[in-house]
C-alpha positions as CSV (number, residue, x, y, z in Angstrom):
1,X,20.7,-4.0,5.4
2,X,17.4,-3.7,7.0
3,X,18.2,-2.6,10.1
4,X,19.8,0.6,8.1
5,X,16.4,0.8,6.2
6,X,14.7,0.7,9.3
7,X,16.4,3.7,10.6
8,X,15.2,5.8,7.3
9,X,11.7,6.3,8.5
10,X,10.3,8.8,6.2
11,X,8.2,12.1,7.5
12,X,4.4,10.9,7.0
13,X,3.8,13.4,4.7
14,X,6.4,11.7,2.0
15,X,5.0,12.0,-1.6
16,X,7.6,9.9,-3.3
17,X,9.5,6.9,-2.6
18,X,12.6,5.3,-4.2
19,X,14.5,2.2,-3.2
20,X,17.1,1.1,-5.1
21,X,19.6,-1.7,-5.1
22,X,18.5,-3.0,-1.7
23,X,19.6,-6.7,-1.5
24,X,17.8,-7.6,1.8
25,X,15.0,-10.2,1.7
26,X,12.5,-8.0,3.4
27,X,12.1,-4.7,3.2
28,X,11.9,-2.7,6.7
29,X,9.0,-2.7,8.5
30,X,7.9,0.9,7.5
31,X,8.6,-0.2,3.8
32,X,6.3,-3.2,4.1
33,X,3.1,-1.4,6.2
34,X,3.7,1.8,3.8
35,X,3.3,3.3,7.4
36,X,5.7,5.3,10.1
37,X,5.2,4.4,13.6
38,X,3.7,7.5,15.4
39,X,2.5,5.7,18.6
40,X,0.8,3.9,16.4
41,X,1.1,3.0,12.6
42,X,0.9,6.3,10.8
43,X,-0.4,4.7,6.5
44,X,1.8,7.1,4.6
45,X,-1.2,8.6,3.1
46,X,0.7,11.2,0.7
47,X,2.5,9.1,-1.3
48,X,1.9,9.6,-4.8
49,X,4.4,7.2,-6.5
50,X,6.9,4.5,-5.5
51,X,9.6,3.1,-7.2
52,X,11.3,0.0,-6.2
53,X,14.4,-0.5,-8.8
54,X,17.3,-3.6,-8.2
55,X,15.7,-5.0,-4.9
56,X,16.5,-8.4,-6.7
57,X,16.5,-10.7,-3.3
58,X,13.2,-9.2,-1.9
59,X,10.4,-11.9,-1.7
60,X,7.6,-10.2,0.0
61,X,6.2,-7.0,-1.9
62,X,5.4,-4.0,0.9
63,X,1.3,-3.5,1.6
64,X,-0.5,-0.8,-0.9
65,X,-4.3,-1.3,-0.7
66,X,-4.3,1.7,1.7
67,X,-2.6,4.3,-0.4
68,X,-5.6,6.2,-1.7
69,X,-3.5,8.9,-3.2
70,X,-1.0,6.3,-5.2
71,X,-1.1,7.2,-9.1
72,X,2.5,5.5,-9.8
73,X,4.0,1.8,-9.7
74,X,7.6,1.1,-11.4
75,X,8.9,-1.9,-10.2
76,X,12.5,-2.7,-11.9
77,X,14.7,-5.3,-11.7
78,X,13.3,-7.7,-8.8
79,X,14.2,-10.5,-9.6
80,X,12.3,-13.4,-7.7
81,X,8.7,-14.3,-7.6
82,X,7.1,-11.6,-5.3
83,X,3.7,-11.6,-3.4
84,X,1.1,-9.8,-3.9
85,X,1.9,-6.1,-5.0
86,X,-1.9,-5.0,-4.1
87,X,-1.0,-6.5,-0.4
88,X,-3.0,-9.2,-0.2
89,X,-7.4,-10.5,0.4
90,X,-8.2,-6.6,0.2
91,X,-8.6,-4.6,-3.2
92,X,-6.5,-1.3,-3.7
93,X,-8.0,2.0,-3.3
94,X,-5.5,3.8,-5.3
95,X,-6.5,5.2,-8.5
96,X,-3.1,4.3,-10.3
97,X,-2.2,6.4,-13.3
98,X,0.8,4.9,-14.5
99,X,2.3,0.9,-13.8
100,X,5.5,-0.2,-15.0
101,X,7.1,-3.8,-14.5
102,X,10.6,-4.1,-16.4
103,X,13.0,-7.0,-15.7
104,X,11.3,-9.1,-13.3
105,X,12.6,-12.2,-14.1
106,X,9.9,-14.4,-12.0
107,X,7.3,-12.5,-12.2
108,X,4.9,-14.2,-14.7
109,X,1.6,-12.9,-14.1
110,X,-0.1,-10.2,-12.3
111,X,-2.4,-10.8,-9.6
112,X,-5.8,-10.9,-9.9
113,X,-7.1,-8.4,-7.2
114,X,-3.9,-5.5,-8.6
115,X,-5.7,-6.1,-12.0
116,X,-8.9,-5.9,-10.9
117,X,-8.7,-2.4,-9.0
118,X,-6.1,-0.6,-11.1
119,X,-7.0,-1.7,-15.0
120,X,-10.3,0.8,-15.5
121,X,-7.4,4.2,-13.9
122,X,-4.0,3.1,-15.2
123,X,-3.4,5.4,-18.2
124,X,0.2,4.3,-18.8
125,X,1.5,0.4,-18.6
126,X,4.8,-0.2,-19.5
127,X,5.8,-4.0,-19.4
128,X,9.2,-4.7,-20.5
129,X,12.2,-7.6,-20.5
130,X,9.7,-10.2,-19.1
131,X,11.0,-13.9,-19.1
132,X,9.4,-16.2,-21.7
């Protein structure tokens, strides 16, 4: 499954990303630098919205601090405890808009560098189906 991921490179101007039912562990590399290999590692700049619906067996979340121009986060049915979605020791730049979390069974809290660069931009959180 990756290795057919990992053949999907998007153009590096992409603006919006969907992936859905992927069952793989990892996402490709690509989908976890948010970056096309050019070289070197083109960030996929443009991208103004992901979506990551029924990736249920993915345990590492793909890297996002460098997506200045992200304004949308829906994250759907992944079903074990993920990393980081803000990537990791450095803060997001994005200025997201709208984040939405619905039936992540594991997940039970959000990160404390995500919150602390996206709650003063997000305009729209949805948070739905959470375990209790």
């Amino acid at each position: 499954m990756r290795v057919c991921l990992e053949g999907l490179q998007p153009h590096p101007n992409l603006k919006k990303l969907e992936i859905s039912g992927f069952k793989g562990k990892r996402f490709s590399t690509w989908s976890e630098k948010m970056a096309v290999p050019q070289g070197s590692w083109v960030p996929l700049d443009n991208l103004i919205e992901i979506k990551l619906f029924g990736c249920s067996e993915i345990e590492e979340f793909p890297k996002l601090e460098h997506l200045s121009n992200l304004k949308s986060l829906s994250l759907k049915g992944l079903k074990k405890s993920i990393g980081n979605p803000s990537g990791g020791g450095r803060q997001s730049q994005a200025i997201l808009r709208q984040l939405i979390i619905k039936e992540c069974g594991e997940l039970m809290e959000l990160p404390c560098e995500m919150l602390e660069s996206w709650a003063p931009t997000i305009e729209e959180l949805e948070l739905a189906n959470w375990k209790d």
